[in-house]
C-alpha positions as CSV (number, residue, x, y, z in Angstrom):
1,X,0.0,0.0,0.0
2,X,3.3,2.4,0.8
3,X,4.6,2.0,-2.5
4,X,1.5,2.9,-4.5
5,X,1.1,6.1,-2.0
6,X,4.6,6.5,-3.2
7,X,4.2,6.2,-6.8
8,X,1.0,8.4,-6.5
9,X,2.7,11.1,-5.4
10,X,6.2,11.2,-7.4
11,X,3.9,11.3,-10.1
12,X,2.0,14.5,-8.7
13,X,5.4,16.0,-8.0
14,X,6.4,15.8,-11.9
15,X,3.5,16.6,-13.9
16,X,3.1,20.5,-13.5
17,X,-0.4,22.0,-14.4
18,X,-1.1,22.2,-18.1
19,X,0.3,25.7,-18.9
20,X,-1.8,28.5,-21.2
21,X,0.1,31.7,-22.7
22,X,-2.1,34.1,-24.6
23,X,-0.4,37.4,-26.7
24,X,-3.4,40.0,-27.7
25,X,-2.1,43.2,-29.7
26,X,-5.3,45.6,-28.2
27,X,-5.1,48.3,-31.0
28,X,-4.0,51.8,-29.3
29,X,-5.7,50.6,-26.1
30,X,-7.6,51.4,-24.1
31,X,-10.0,54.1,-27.3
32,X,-13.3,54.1,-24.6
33,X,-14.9,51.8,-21.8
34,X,-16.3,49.7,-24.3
35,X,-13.3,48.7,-25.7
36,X,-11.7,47.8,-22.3
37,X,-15.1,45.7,-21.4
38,X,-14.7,44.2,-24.9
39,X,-10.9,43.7,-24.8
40,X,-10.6,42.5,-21.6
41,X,-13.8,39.8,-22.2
42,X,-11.4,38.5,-24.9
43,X,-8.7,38.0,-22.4
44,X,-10.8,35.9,-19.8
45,X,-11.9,33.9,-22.2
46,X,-7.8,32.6,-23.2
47,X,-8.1,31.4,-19.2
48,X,-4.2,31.9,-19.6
49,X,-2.1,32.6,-16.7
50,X,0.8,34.7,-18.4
51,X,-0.6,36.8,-20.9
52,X,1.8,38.8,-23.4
53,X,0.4,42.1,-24.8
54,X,0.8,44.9,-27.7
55,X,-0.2,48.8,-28.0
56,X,-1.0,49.8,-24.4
57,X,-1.1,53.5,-24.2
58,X,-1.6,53.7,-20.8
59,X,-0.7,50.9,-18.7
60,X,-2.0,52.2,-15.6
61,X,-5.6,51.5,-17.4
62,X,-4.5,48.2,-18.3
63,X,-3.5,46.7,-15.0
64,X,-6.7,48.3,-12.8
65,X,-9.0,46.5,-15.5
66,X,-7.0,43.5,-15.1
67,X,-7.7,43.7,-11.2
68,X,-11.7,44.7,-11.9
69,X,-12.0,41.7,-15.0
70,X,-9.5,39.2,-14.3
71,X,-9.2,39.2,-10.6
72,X,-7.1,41.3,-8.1
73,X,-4.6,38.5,-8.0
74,X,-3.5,39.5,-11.8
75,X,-0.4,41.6,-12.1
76,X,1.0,43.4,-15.2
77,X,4.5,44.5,-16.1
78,X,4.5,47.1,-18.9
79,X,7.5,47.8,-20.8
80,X,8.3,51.7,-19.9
81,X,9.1,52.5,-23.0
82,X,8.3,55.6,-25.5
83,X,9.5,56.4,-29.0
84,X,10.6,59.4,-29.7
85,X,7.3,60.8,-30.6
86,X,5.9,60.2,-27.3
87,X,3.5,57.9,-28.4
88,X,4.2,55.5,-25.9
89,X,2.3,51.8,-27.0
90,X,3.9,49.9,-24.4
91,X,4.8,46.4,-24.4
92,X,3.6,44.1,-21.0
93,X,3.4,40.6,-19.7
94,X,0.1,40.1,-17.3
95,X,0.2,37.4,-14.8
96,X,-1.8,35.6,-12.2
97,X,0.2,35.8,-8.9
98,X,-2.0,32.7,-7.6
99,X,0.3,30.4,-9.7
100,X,3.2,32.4,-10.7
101,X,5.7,35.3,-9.1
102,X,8.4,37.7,-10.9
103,X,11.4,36.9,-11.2
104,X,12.9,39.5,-13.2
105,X,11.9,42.1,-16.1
106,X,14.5,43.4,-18.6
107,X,14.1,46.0,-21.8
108,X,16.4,44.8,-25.0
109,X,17.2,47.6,-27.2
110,X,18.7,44.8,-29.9
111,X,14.9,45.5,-31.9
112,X,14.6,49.0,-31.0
113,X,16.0,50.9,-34.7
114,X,16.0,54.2,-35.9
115,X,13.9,55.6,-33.1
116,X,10.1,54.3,-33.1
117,X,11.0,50.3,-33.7
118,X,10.4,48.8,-30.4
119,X,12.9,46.9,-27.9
120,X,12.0,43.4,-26.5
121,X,10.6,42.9,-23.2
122,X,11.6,39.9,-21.5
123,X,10.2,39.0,-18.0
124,X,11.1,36.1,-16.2
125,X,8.0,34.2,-14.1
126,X,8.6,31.2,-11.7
127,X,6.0,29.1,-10.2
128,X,6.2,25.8,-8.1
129,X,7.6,23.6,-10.9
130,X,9.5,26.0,-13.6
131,X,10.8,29.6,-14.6
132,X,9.3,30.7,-18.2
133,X,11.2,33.1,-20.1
134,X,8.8,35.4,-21.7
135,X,9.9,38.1,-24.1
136,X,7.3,40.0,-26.2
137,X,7.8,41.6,-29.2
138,X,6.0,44.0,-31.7
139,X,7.7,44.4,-35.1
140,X,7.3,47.3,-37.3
141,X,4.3,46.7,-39.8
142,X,3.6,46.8,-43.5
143,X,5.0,46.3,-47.0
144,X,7.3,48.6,-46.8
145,X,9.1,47.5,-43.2
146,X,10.2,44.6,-44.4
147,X,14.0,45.7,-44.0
148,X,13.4,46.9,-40.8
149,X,11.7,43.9,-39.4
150,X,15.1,42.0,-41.3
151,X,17.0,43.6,-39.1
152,X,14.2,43.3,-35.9
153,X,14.9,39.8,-36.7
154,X,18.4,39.7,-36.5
155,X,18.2,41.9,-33.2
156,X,16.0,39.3,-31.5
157,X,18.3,36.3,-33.3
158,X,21.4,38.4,-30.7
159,X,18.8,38.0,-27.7
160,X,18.0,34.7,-28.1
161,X,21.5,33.7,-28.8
162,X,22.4,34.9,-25.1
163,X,20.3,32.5,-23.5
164,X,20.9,29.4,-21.9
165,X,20.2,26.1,-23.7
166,X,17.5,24.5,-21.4
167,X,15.8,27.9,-20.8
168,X,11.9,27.3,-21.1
169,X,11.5,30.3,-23.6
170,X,8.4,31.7,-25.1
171,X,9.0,33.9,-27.8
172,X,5.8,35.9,-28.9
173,X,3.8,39.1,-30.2
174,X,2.6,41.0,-33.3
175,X,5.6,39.9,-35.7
176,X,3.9,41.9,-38.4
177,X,4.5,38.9,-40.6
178,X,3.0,40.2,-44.1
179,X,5.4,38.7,-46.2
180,X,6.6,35.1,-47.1
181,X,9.9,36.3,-46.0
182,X,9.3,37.3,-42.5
183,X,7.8,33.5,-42.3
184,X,11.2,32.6,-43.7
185,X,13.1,34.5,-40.8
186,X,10.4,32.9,-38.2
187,X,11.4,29.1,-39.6
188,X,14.8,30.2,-39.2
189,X,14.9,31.9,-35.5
190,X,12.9,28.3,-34.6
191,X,15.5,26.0,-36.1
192,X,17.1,24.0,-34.1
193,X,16.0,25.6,-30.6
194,X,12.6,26.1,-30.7
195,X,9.0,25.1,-32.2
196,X,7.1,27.8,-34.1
197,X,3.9,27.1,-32.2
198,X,1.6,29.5,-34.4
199,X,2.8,28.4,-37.6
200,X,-0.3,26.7,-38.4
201,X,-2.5,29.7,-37.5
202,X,-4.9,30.9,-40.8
203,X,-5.2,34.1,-39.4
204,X,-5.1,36.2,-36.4
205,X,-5.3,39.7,-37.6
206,X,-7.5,42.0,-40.0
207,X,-6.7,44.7,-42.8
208,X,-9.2,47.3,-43.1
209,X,-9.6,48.0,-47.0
210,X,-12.4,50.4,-48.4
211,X,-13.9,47.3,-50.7
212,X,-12.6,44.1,-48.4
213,X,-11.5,42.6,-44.8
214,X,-8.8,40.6,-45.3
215,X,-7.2,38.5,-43.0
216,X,-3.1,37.8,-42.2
217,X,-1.0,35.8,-39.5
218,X,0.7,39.1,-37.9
219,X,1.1,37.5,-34.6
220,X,3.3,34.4,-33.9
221,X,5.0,32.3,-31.1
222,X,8.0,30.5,-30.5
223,X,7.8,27.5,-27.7
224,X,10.6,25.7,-26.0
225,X,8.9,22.8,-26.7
226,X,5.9,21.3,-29.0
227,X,2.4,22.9,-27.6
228,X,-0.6,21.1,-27.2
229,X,-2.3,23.2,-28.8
230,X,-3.1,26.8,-31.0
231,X,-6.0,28.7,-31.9
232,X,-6.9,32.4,-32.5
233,X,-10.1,33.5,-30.9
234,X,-12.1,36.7,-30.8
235,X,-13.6,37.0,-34.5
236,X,-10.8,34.8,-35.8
237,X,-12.9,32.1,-34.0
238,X,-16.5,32.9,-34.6
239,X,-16.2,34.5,-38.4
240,X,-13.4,32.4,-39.4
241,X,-10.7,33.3,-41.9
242,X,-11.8,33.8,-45.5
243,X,-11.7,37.5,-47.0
244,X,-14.8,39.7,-46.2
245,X,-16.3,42.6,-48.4
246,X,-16.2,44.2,-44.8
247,X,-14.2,43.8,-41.3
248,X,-16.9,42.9,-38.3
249,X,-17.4,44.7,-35.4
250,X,-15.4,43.5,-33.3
251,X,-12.2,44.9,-35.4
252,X,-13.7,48.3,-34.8
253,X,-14.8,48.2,-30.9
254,X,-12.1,45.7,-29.5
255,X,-9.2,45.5,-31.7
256,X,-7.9,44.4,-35.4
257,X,-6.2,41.7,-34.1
258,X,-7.5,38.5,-32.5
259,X,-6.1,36.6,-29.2
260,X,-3.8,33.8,-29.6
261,X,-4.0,31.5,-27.2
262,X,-1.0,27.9,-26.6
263,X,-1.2,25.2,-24.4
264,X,1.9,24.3,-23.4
């Protein structure tokens, strides 16, 4: 009877809870209280406990609607950081401090070019099993910052290079990835070291046109290790991800980019 008590409880001891990571660029957040309502409904439903955002303007908003929708346990470290036009869309990790504690938050200027391109974030969290390594990036967008995101790429490629084999790293954000070859330079930061979790993602994202809505992959992950699973939720989810003659509501009140949610 000892030894299957035994057995019963080794196991417990090695199998840490399944672990959910959500990333959610909330366009130029918060615009009005319906938008935070709307945003922040989005982010329950992930039921992640580390959740990696984009385009907080003012992260004091952020983190008292985190307390008032998500639970006064959350916490949320924004990235402090400003271009030079003082428009400040601030990176941030939120986290429940029921299962995890900080660690450690660091800024890496490696992504941050020619003034308005934005650093890395990285904060570490640590719970009863593990430390995750979570940096968050947001690329700069469009056709025409493809070089710069080369070089964004190349920045993040010094980063990751700095960390420890082993680490349990989570690489993830708005990549901006509109063109085959920012997928190229995703498949190539994952070789070797990590999985590209979102890779199979149809869409997460919207582009407002006058006559259409379509739809991209902007936002991506990379996982220390295979995830369970990866979706897109919001409108993503419910309208699916086939071109529209118009965007729905939802990329109007909440944002024009979906929540991506793994299961690690």
């Amino acid at each position: 009877m000892r030894w299957w008590l035994l057995l019963l409880l080794v196991a417990c001891r090695s199998e840490p809870p399944a672990l959910r990571i959500a990333t959610f660029n909330i366009e130029d957040f918060p615009k009005n209280p319906a938008q935070v309502r709307g945003a922040f409904a989005e982010l329950a439903d992930t039921h992640a406990s580390i959740i990696a955002v984009q385009e907080i303007d003012d992260p004091a908003v952020f983190a008292r609607a985190a307390h008032e929708y998500l639970g006064a346990t959350w916490q949320f470290v924004p990235s402090g950081w400003a271009p030079s036009d003082d428009h400040p869309r601030h990176l941030g990790v939120a986290f429940d401090s029921t299962r995890w504690h900080l660690v450690s938050s660091t800024l890496h200027p490696e992504t941050a070019l020619d003034g308005y391109a934005k650093p890395t974030l990285e904060v570490r969290l640590a719970d009863a099993h593990e430390t995750i390594r979570v940096l968050v990036v947001h690329f700069v967008s469009g056709k025409d910052g493809l070089a710069t995101r080369r070089r964004q790429h190349a920045g993040l490629a010094q980063i990751l290079a700095r960390i420890p084999k082993g680490d349990h790293t989570v690489v993830l954000g708005d990549f901006n990835a509109t063109e085959e070859a920012d997928r190229d330079a995703l498949r190539g930061l994952a070789a070797g070291r990590f999985t590209w979790a979102t890779a199979p993602l149809a869409c997460s994202a919207f582009w407002r046109r006058v006559d259409s809505c379509p739809r991209s992959r902007l936002d991506h992950a990379l996982t220390w290790r295979a995830p369970r699973t990866v979706e897109a939720l919001g409108a993503c989810k419910r309208d699916g991800c086939d071109t529209r003659d118009r965007c729905p509501l939802y990329a109007t009140e909440v944002s024009d980019h979906c929540p991506v949610v793994i299961t690690l």
